[in-house]
N, C-alpha and C positions, 0 to 999 in steps of 0.2 A: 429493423435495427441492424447496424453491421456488426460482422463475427468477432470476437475480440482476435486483438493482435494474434493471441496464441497461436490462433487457430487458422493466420492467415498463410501459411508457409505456402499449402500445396490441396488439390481436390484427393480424395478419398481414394480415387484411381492410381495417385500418384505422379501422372504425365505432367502436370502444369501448375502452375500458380493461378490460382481463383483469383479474379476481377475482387480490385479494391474500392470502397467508396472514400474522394480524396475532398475535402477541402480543401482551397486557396486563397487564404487573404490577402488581397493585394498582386490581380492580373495584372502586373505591368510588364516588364523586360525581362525579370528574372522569373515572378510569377508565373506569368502566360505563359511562357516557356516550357516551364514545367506541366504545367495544367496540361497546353496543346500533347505534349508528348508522351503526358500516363494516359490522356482521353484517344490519342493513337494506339497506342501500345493496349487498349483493350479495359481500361479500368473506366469508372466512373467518376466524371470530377464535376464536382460543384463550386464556381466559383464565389466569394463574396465580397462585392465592392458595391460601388454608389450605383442610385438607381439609372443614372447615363451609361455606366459601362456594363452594367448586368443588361439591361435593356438590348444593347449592342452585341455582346454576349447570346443570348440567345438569340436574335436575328441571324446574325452570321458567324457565330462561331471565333475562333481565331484563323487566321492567314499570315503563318509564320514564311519569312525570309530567310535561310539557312544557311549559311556557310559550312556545316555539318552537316547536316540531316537533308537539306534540297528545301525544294518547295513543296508547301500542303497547305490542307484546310484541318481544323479540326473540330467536332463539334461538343460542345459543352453544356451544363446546366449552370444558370445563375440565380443570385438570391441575393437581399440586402444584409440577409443577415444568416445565421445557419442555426437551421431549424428542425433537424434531427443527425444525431450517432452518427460518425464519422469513423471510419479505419485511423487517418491519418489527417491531421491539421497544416498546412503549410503553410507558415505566417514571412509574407514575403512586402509586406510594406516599409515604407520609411522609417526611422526611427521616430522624425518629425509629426509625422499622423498616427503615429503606434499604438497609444495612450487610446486616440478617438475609435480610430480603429478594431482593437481588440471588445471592444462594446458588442460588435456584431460575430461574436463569437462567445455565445455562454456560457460558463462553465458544467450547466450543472444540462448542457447540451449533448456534448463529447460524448459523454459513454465512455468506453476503454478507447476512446482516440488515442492516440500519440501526436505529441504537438512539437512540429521543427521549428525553430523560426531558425531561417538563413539570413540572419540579419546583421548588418557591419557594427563594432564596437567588443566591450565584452561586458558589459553589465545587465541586460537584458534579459539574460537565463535566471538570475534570482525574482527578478518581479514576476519574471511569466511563472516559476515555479510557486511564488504564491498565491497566483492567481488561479493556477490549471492542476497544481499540485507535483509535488515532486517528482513522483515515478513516470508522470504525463510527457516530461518535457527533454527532449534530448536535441541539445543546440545542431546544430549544422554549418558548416564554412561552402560555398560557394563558391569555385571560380569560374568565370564564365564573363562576355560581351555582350549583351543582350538590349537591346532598348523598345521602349513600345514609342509607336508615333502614331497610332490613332487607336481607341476604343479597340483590342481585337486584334491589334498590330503589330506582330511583333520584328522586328530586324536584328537577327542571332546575327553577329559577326566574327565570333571568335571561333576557331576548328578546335573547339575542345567545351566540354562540358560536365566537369567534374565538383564529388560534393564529398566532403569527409563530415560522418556521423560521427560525434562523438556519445557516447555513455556504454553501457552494459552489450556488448558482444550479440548475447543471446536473445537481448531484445530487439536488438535493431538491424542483426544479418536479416530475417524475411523482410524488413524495407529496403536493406540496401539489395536483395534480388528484386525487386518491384522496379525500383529504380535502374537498376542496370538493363532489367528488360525493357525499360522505356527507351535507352540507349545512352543513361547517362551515367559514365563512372562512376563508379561509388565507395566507397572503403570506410572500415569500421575504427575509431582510435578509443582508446578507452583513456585517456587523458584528454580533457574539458579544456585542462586552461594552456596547455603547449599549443592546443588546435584554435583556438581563440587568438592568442597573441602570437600566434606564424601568421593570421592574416592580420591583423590591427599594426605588426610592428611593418610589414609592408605598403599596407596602405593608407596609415598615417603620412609617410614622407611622400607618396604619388599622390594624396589627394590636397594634403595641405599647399605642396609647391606649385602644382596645379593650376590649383586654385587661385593661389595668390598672386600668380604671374599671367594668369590665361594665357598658358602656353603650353602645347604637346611634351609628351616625356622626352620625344628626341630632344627638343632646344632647351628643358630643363637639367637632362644631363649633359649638354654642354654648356650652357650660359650659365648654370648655377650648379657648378659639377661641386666647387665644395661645399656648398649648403647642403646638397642632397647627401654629398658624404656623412657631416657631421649629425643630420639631421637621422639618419640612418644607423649613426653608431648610439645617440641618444636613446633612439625605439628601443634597439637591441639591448639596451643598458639596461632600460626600465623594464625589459620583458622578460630576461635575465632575473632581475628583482625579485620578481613573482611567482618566480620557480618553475619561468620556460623559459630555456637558453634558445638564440640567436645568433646566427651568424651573419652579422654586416656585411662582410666580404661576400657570401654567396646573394644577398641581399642585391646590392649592386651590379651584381652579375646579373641578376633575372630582369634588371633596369633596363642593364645597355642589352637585353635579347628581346625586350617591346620592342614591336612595328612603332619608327620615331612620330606617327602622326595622332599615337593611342592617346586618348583623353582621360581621365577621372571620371568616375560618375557625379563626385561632389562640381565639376568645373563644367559640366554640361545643366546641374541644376544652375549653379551660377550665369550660367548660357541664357539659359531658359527663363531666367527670373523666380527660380523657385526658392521656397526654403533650404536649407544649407542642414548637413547631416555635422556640423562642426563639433556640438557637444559629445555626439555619442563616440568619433573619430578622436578630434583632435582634445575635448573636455575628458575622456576619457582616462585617454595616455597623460593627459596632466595630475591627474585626481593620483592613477596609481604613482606618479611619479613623486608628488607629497606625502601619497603615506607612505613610503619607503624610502623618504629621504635622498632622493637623485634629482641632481641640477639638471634641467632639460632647457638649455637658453632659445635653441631656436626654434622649438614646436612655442613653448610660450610667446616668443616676437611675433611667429606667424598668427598664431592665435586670436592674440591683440591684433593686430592689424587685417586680420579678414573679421572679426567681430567686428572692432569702428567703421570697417566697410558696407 
């Protein structure tokens, strides 16, 4: 059974931080990523996905492509489902499979795990707090390029790999030293909902325009420079609302410093023919934007018309 959190700071001697046992639901781009680089960095990772990629998974492990970290292998354990006491839960799947998904992770499994989901939207931490319990669950923001392109595959393209924890200080600096000694940034916020809506109020406007143009953010910020504007000062309105300010202006800024050929993740499932994250993104930003009473014209127009699509 693994140690409780408490107790996972550091070994008795003092020198180092004791090997973690990690769950990850959902090896894809962001997942795998993570999996490959705590199962480098020395920890113990179990993945759990369908029985093709846990299959694949133990055969050969991952074979991450890096634009950070270089090239490696790393090697992993997989499982359909998790079937004992975890340090740490990583829930890294779609919003769209989340529901079927989270099946293969029981509650009454975990132990004192801690459960992150790095997942895009912001409504997700109450159901998962229902289901895994309150003190279990301490959200996470991601930013990172990452894609898998086969079972085990991952292609990191972005030079950075950063995760902001948000909850209780105390409880979540020994992971964010775990994580940082896997090599990836980490920082602790102890506000939930500023950290939630700094990423939804920017990746609403890159994912829905996107999307709905299938076209890179360079030719979105210029063929549809004041969509993106307006559509950018909306987010910030409604994020604003909720009692985490925004700033548009620097918004736009972090726009035109994308590489102009950078894509969405929603416009590559688009690509691919996959299901579409549009509820948890763009149904989102709409839901808080009615119950707080703010007119949001052009996330709803996009809405509609990537929904009839």
């Amino acid at each position: 059974m693994a140690a409780p959190l408490s107790s996972s700071t550091s070994r008795s001697d003092g020198l180092s931080p004791r090997p973690w046992t990690v769950a990850v639901l959902g090896p894809g781009g962001v997942g795998g990523l993570l999996a490959a680089l705590l199962s480098r960095a020395g920890h113990r990772v179990v993945c759990v996905a369908g029985e093709t990629t846990a299959q694949a998974l133990r055969q050969d492990g991952f074979r991450v492509r890096s634009r950070q970290f270089g090239d490696f292998t790393a090697h992993v354990e997989a499982e359909t489902e998790l079937r004992e006491p975890v340090d740490l839960c990583l829930i890294a799947v779609k919003h769209t499979v989340l529901d079927a998904a989270l099946e293969r992770i029981p509650a009454g499994v975990l132990g004192d795990g801690l459960v992150v989901p790095l997942l895009n939207g912001i409504e997700h931490p109450d159901a998962l707090r229902e289901r895994y319990g309150a003190r279990r669950v301490a959200p996470g923001v991601i930013r990172v390029e990452s894609t898998r392109t086969a079972p085990g595959v991952i292609e990191h393209g972005s030079p950075f790999t950063e995760i902001d924890l948000a909850g209780a200080p105390e409880l979540l600096r020994p992971l964010a030293a775990v994580l940082d000694g896997a090599g990836v940034r980490t920082r602790v916020v102890e506000d939930e909902t500023a950290a939630l809506w700094a990423k939804l109020a920017f990746l609403a406007p890159f994912a829905l325009l996107t999307t709905r143009y299938g076209l890179t953010v360079g030719d979105v910020r210029t063929g549809h420079r004041e969509e993106l504007a307006a559509l950018v000062a909306e987010a910030a309105a409604v994020s604003e609302a909720c009692g985490a300010p925004a700033d548009p202006t620097k918004a736009l800024a972090l726009y035109d410093a994308f590489p102009a050929g950078s894509k969405s993740s929603m416009q590559r499932d688009a690509e691919a023919g996959r299901p579409l994250e549009l509820d948890a993104i763009g149904g989102a930003l709409l839901r808080a934007a009615d119950r707080h009473g703010g007119p949001v014209p052009v996330p709803a127009r996009l809405m509609a018309e990537l929904t009839a699509r």
